[in-house]
N, C-alpha and C positions, 0 to 999 in steps of 0.2 A: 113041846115046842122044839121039836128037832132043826127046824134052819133058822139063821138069823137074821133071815129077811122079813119074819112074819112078825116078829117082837116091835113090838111099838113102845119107844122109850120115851119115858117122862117128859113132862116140858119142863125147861127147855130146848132138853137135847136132840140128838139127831139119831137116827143107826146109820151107821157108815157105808151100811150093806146098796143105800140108795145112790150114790153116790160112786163116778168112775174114778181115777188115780190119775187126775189132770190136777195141776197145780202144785202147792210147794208142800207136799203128803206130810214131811216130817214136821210139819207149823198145825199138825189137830191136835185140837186136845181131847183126847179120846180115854174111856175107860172098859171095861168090860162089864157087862150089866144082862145076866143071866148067859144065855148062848150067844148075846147078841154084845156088840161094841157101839156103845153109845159116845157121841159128840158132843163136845160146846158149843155152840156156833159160831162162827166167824163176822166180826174181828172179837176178840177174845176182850181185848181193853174194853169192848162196849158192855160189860158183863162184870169188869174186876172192877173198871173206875165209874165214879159219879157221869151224866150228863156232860156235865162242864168239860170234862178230858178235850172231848174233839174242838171245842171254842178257845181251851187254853192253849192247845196247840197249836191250833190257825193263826193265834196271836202271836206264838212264837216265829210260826212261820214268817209274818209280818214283819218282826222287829230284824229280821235276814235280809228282809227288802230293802230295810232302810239301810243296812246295814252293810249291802251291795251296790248301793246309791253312793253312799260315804267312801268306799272303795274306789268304785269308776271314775268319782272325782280325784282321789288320791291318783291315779292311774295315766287321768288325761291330762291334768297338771305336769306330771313327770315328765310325760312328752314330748306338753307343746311349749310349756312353759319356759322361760331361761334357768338354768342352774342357780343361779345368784338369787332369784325367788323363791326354788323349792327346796335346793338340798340335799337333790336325790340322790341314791344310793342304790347300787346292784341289792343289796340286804334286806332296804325297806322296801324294793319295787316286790323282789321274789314272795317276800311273806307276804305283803297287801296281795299281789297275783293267787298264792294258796289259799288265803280268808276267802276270796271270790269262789273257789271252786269249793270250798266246805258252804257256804253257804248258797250255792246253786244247787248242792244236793236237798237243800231246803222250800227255795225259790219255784223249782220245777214242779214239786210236785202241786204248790197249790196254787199255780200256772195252768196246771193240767186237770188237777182235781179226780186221780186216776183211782179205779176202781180197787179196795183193798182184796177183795177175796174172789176167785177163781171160782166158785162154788158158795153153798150155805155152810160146809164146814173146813173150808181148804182155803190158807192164803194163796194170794200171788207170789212170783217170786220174778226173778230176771229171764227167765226162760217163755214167763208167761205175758209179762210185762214189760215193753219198752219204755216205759215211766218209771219203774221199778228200776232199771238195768240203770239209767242215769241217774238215777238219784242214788242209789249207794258206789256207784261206781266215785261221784263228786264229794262224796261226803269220805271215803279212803283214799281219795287221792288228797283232798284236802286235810285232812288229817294227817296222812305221813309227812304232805309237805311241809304242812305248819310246823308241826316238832323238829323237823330236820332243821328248818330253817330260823327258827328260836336259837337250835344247838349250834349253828354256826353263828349266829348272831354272838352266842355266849363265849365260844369258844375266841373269835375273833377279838373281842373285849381283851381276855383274858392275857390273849399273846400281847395287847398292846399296851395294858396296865403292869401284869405281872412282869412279863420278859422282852418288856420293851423291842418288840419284833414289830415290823411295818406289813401290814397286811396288802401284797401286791398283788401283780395281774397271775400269780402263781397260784395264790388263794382262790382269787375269783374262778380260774375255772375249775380248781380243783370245789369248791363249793357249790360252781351250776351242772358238774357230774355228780356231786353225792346226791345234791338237795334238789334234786327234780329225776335223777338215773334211780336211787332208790325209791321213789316212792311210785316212779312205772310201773318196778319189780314187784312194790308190793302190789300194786292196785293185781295185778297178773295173777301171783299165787294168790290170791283172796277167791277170786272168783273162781281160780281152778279148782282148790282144796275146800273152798268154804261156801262161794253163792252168796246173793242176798235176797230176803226177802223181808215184805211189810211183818216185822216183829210187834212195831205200837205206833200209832199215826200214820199220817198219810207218806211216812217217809222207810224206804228202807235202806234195812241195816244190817248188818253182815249175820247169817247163820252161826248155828251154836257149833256145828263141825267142823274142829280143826282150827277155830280161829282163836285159840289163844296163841300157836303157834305161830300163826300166819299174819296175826294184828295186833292184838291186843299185849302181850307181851314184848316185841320187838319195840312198841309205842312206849312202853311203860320203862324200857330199857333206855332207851334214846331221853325220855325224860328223865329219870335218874339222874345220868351222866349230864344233863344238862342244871340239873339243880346243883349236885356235886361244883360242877363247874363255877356256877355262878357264885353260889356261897364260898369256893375257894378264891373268887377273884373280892370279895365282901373281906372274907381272912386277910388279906395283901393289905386294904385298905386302912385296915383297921392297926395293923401291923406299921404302917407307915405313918400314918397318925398318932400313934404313942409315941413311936422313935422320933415324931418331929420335936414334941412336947419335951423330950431330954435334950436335944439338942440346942447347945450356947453355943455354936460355931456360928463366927459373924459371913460365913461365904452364904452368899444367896447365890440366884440364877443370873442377879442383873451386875454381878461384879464387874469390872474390868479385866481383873486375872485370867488368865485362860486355864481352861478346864476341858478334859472332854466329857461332854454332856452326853454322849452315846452309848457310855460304858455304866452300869448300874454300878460297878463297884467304885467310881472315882465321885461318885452325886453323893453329896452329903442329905443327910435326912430329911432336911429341912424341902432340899431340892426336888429330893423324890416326891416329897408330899405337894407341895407344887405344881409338879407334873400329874400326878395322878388325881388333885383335883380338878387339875382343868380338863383332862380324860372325862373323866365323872360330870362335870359339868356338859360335856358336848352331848355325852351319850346316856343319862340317865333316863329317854325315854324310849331306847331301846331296852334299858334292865327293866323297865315298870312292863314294857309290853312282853319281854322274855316271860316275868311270872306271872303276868294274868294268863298268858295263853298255856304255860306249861300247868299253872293250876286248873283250869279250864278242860285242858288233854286228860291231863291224873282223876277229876272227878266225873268224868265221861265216861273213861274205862270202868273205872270202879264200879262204879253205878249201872252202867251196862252190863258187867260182868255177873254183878250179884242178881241181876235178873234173868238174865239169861241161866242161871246156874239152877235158879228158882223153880224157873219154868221148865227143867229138866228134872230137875227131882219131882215134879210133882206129876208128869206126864212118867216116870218112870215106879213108882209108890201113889196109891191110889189112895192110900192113908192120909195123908197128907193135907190134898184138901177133900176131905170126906165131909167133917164139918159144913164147910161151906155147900158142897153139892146136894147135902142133905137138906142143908137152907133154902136152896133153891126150887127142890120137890116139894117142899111141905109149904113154899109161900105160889107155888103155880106158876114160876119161871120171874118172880116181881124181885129184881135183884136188889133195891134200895134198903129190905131189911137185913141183906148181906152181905153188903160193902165192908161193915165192920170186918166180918170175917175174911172177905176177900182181902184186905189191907197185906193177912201176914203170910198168902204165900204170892205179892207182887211187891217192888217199889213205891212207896204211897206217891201221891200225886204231886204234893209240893215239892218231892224231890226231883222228879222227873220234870215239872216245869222249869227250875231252877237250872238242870242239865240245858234244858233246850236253850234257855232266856241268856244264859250266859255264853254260850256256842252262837248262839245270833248274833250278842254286843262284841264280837274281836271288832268288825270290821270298825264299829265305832268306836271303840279304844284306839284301832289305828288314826280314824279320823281326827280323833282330840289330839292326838297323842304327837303323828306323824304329820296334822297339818299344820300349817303356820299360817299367819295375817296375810305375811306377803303374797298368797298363793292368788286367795282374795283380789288384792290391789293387782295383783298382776292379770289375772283376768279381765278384771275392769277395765286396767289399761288397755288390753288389747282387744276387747271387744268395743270401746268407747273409742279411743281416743286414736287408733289404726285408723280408720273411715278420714278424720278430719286430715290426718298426714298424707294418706294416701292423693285424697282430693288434690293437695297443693303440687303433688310433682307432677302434675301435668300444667300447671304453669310454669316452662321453662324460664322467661325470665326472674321473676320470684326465685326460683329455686338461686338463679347462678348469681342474684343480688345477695342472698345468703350467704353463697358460699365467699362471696367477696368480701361480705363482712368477717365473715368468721379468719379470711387470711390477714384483714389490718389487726386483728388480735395477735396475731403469733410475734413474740417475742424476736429480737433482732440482737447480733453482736456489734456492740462499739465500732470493730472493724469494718462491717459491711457500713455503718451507720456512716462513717467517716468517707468510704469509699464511694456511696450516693447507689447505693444497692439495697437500700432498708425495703420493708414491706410496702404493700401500695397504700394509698389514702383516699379516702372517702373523697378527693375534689376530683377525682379523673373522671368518674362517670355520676359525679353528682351534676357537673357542669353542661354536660354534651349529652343533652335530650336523648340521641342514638343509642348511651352507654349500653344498653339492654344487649344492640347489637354487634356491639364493638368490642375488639379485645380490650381493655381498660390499658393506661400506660403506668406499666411499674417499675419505670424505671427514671418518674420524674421528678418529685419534690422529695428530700431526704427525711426522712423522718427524726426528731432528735430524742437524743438520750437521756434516758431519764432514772439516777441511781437509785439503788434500793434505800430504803429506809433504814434497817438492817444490816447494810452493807459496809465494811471495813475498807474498802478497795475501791479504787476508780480507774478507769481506763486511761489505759498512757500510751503514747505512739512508739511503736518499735525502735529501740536503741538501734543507731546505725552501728555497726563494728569498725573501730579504728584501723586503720592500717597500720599497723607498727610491727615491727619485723623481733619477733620471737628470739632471742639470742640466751648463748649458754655462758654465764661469768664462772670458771673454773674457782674463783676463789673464794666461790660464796658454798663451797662443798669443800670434800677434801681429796679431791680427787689431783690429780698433775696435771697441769697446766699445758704438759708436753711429752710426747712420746720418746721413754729412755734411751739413749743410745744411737739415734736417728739424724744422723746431718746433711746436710748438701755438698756438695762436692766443692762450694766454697766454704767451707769450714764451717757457716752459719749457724749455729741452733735451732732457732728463734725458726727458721722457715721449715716449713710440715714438708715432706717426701712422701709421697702415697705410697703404701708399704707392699702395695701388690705390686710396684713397679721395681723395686729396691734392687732385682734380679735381673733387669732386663738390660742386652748388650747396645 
């Protein structure tokens, strides 16, 4: 058997020999088997896991949708809603906006439902597929964005608990150039150095080429620093917690003494801790969403990592899974009595569902986490209760009898009260049928005053000022009575000589 097109390889493989060099070549798993290279067939998962693999992933797919649903509500609240309802935040809009693009790399494909393999033994990749090219392109963009934006999330914390820094308009745009400029950059080098293609499910994910340096490490890098981070600002808290418990200093925050509160070194223990629970309080569900997602990031890589490591050592040592391959010839291609053996050179399945099931739930951690009741009511309100407001301002009179009432409410000064300039009264256009179309008169009946309950003081009418003529009694000081030396030309004392005159002929 000199060519290796004539070898006809076992079932269930392939020879390769049939087969052009379309699709993502380095995703076969191929061995040598006499002169000829035989194949696994594509998709490789249908062969390593149980039945169920493609159903449990469909489901994961699923819990993305809801989980994109939970988002775009987060999303359209922020917009439309008032600030005083939702809350919003440049910090919680950018990560809910990132959860959406991670989980459209989910969303799309089983949207589309795209074909996983180019061939019987060649996946797809980005080059072959435009379902392909979107869905890992959303799942690394959403990826770098989510960790960037945890890491500012943490970092930001940290400035405002640890070093009492106010996080201003300086931050924010220095955080909408990291947390969306890096994660362009990555999404760029991934595909130039690395490519994606359908690795397991209907979704793909980045190639084994180059991408520790281009993903997977830079990710695992950014989380570090952001666990570091986080657990340094958990130190601070804890640190100021003890030192409150020693503290018998009777100054709190609510003394009357003045203090500067803005200097960490003048805040007594007691104070700082104060401060940094009410910090804690406003934001611990930003620290609860910091470590779900940063745990979430950490066991995706992981887990990805060691499969992909997997599936290169075993496409590179044919040894490896021999075992298995042998199971596969001696049962006629029936891979159920060799799953067992397929388990140890892939991720078993619970753990891979677990990656997918918890990458679908961010959006809905954001949802619990980032929504509030009020977002609800305020919906309602202005879906509900707009129509009926709207209707009445096209009744002009109605509206301007409103507003009429609303001005006999506003409070008045004693002075105006007195002066016959008080607010107007319900008898000016209660009386005269036209009022609808009349200016009303506000300048008729006075309204009278009426003292607070509470009130220490009652209005008085302005002291007239006396006229009484300001005079100086030299002898109520001690000054002289009279300028020394100075007399009138009839000898007098007693009469004043203007001293600028004293000289003149």
């Amino acid at each position: 058997m000199s060519n290796g097109t004539e070898v006809e390889c076992p079932k269930p493989f392939l020879n390769v020999a049939g087969f052009d060099n379309g699709g993502f070549i380095e995703g076969r798993v191929c061995q040598p088997y006499f002169d000829a290279t035989c194949c696994l067939p594509c998709p490789m998962t249908q062969w390593a896991y149980p039945d169920t693999f493609e159903t449990m992933s469909e489901a994961a797919n699923w819990v993305s949708v809801v989980s994109t649903v939970g988002c775009v509500f987060l999303l359209l609240s922020w917009a439309v809603l008032p600030v005083e309802k939702t809350f919003r935040h440049y910090l919680s809009i950018s990560l809910t906006t990132a959860v959406v693009f991670m989980n459209l790399g989910f969303v799309i494909p089983l949207a589309a439902q795209p074909e996983q393999c180019f061939d019987a033994i060649t996946p797809n990749s980005m080059k072959t597929s435009s379902v392909c090219a979107a869905s890992g392109m959303f799942i690394i963009l959403g990826g770098w964005a989510g960790v960037l934006w945890v890491f500012l999330r943490a970092l930001s914390l940290h400035l405002q608990i640890c070093w009492q820094l106010v996080v201003g308009r300086n931050f924010m745009w220095f955080a909408q150039v990291v947390g969306w400029g890096l994660p362009g950059a990555g999404v760029v080098l991934a595909f130039l150095l690395s490519g994606v293609s359908f690795r397991f499910g209907q979704t793909c994910h980045i190639n084994h080429k180059n991408s520790l340096a281009d993903l997977w490490i830079p990710l695992l890098v950014f989380s570090g620093l952001t666990i570091i981070i986080q657990f340094a600002t958990f130190g601070y808290c804890i640190k100021v917690y003890l030192a409150s418990l020693a503290d018998n200093s009777a100054s709190t925050e609510g003394s009357n003494m003045p203090s500067y509160t803005n200097s960490i070194r003048t805040m007594t223990p007691k104070q700082a801790y104060r401060r940094v629970r009410r910090v804690i309080a406003l934001q611990w569900r930003g620290i609860a969403i910091v470590l779900i997602i940063i745990a979430d990031v950490i066991f995706f890589s992981v887990v990805f990592v060691f499969q992909d490591n997997t599936v290169e050592a075993v496409k590179n040592d044919s040894t490896i899974a021999r075992p298995w391959a042998l199971c596969l010839l001696d049962n006629g291609g029936d891979k159920e009595p060799c799953l067992e053996l397929a388990s140890a050179l892939v991720v078993n399945m619970p753990t891979v569902g677990a990656v997918l099931f918890l990458l679908g739930m961010n959006g809905i951690w954001l949802c619990l986490l980032l929504g509030r009741w009020s977002m609800i009511t305020g919906w309602r309100d202005l879906l509900i209760s707009s129509p009926s407001r709207s209707k009445r301002e096209f009744v002009s009179v109605d509206a301007r009898l409103d507003d009429l009432k609303k001005d006999t409410l506003t409070p008045i000064s004693p002075t105006l009260a007195r002066s016959g300039m008080g607010s107007p009264t319900m008898h000016s256009h209660n009386q005269d049928p036209e009022s609808g179309r009349r200016t009303p008169d506000f300048f008729g009946q006075t309204q009278r005053y009426h003292t607070p309950a509470r009130s220490f003081s009652s209005p008085r009418p302005p002291q007239q000022p006396q006229q009484a003529t300001v005079t100086w009694d030299p002898t109520e000081t001690y000054a002289r009575g009279q300028s020394p030396g100075v007399y009138s030309q009839d000898g007098n004392p007693n009469n004043y000589v203007n001293p600028l005159g004293m000289n003149r002929l």
